[in-house]
N, C-alpha and C positions, 0 to 999 in steps of 0.2 A: 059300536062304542060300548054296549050294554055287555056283550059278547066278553071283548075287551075288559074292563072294568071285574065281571065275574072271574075271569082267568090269572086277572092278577090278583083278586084275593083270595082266590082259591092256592095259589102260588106261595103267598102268603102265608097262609094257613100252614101251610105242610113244610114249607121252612122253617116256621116257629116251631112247630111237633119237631123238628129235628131228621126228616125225611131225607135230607138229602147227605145225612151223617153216611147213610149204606152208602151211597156214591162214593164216600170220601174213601170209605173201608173199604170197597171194591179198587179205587184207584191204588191205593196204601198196596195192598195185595199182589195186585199185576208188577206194581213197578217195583217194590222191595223184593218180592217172594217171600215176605218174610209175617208169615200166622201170627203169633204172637205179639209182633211190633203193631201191625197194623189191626189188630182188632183190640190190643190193650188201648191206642190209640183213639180208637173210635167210638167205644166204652165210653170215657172217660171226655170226648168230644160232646158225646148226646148231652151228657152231664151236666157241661158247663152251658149248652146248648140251652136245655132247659129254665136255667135257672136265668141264663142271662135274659130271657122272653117273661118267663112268667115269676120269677123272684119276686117284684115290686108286690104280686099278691100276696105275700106273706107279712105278718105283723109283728115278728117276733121282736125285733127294733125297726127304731125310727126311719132308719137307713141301711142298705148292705143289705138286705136278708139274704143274698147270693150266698151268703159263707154259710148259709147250712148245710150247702153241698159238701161241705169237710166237715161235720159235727159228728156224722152215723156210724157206727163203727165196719159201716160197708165202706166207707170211703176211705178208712183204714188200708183197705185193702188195695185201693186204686194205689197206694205209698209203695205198699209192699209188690203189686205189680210193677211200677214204674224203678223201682229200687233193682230188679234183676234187669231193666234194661240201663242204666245207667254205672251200677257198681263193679261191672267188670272195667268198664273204660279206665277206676281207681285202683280193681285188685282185681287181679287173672283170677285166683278163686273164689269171687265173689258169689258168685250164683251155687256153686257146690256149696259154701258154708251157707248161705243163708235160704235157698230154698228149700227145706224143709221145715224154716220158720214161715216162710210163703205158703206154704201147703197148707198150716196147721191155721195160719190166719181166716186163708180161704175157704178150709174147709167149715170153718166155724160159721163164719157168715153164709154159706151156702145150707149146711145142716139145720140153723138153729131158723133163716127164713122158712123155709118150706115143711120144718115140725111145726112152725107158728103158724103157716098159714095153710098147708094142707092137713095137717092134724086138729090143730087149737082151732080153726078159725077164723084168725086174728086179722082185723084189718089194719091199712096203714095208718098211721093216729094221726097224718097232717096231708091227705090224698086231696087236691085241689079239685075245683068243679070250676071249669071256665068255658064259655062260651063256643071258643074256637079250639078247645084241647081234645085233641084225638082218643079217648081213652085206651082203645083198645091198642094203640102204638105203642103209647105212654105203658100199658100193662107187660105187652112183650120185650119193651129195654127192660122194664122192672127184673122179669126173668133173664132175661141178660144179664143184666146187674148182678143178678146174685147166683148164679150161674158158670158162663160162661169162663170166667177168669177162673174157676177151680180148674176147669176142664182144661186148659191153656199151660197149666204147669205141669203136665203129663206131655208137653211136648220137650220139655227139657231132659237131656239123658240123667238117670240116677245112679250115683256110687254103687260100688260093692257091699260098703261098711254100713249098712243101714242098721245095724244095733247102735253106730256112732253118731249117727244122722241123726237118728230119732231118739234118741237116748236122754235122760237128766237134764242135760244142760236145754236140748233144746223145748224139752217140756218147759223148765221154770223160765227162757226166754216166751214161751206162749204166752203165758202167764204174766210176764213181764207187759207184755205187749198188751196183753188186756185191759189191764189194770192202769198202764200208764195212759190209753183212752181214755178210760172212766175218771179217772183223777184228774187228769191234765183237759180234757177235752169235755166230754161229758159233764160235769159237773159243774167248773165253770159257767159253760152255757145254759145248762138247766137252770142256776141259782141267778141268773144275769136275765135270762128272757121268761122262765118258768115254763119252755117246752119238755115236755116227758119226752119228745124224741120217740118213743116206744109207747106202744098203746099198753101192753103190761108192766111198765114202769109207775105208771099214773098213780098214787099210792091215795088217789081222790076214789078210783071206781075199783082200784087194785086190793082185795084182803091179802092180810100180812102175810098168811099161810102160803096163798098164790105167791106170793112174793118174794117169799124166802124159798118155797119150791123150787122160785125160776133162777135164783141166783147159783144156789146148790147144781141144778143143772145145768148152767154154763160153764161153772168147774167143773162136771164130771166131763161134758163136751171136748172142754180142752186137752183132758186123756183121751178121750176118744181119738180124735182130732190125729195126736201123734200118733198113737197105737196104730190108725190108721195109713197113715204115712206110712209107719213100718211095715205094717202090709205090706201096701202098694208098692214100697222101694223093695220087696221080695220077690217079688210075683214081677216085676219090671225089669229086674236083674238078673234072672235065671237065662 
């Protein structure tokens, strides 16, 4: 009985961590064949996984704290994933016009994590400590997270025309995309719960300089971002 009893909360345990998401993603895999569907899927599985277990420990409101899973501007990205599986079904050229806006989203989120945290330091400003939370799981979706989905969009083939791809319009849609996070999303919530969301947001522990430093570099980022693209849609195209 004792036996029993430890097995299923140990069972427990690792369903809430989300362990059995790889199961899903390996199933996803065999039976699609299809990379990208089934690990954007699975991504984005762990996510809701998480949150639907351990949300109530947050106090941002009284109720819901689940939707913070869509506040980050990484979850941006889960949109912009799920957008090139869905937007062909509405337009045959869906994924040729818009993933290079995909790229440039993802690469943001991927570059500006890993300067913040293998460069800056930076920890995460709302990293849970519970009981039965696997940390070190919980650390390797994180790198998934902000990972993985760049590397996914180099499975899709690229045009010829990459000065058109990655050209003006699709920078100031980067840009667009940024902005309409931080305005529409960000800001709201920040002003309605008073989570900084970002540990270098916090304008409590944050000086201005740092602050306006890290702003200025998210714009130069989003050039990057494309520039890169353009790269890569060279170097892919040859």
């Amino acid at each position: 009985m004792i036996l029993f009893e430890n097995n299923l909360r140990s069972l427990i345990k690792w369903t809430k961590n989300g362990v059995y998401v790889h199961i899903v993603h390996a199933f996803l895999q065999v039976t699609t064949g299809n990379t990208y569907l089934s690990a954007t899927l699975a991504i984005k599985l762990y996510s809701l996984n998480y949150f639907y277990w351990y949300g109530h420990l947050y106090t941002y409101l009284p109720r819901h704290n689940w939707v913070k899973q869509f506040i980050r501007m990484t979850d941006t990205g889960h949109i912009a994933s799920f957008a090139l599986l869905i937007g062909p079904l509405f337009m045959k050229e869906f994924v040729q016009r818009f993933l290079p806006i995909a790229h440039n989203v993802h690469f943001i989120i991927f570059a500006a994590y890993w300067i913040a945290k293998g460069v800056l330091g930076m920890k995460d400003a709302d990293r849970l400590v519970a009981h039965d939370l696997v940390e070190w799981h919980m650390d390797l979706l994180t790198y998934v997270h902000h990972t993985v989905p760049y590397l996914l969009l180099h499975l899709f083939p690229v045009s010829r025309d990459c000065a058109h791809d990655y050209g003006s319009a699709t920078l100031l849609y980067t840009y667009g995309w940024i902005y309409a996070w931080f305005l529409g999303i960000y800001c709201p919530w920040r002003f309605f719960t008073g989570d900084t969301v970002y540990s270098i947001l916090d304008t409590k522990n944050t000086s201005r300089v740092v602050l306006v430093g890290f702003l200025c570099f998210m714009h130069v980022l989003v050039w990057v971002s494309n520039t890169t693209g353009y790269a890569v849609c060279l170097l892919r195209s040859q």
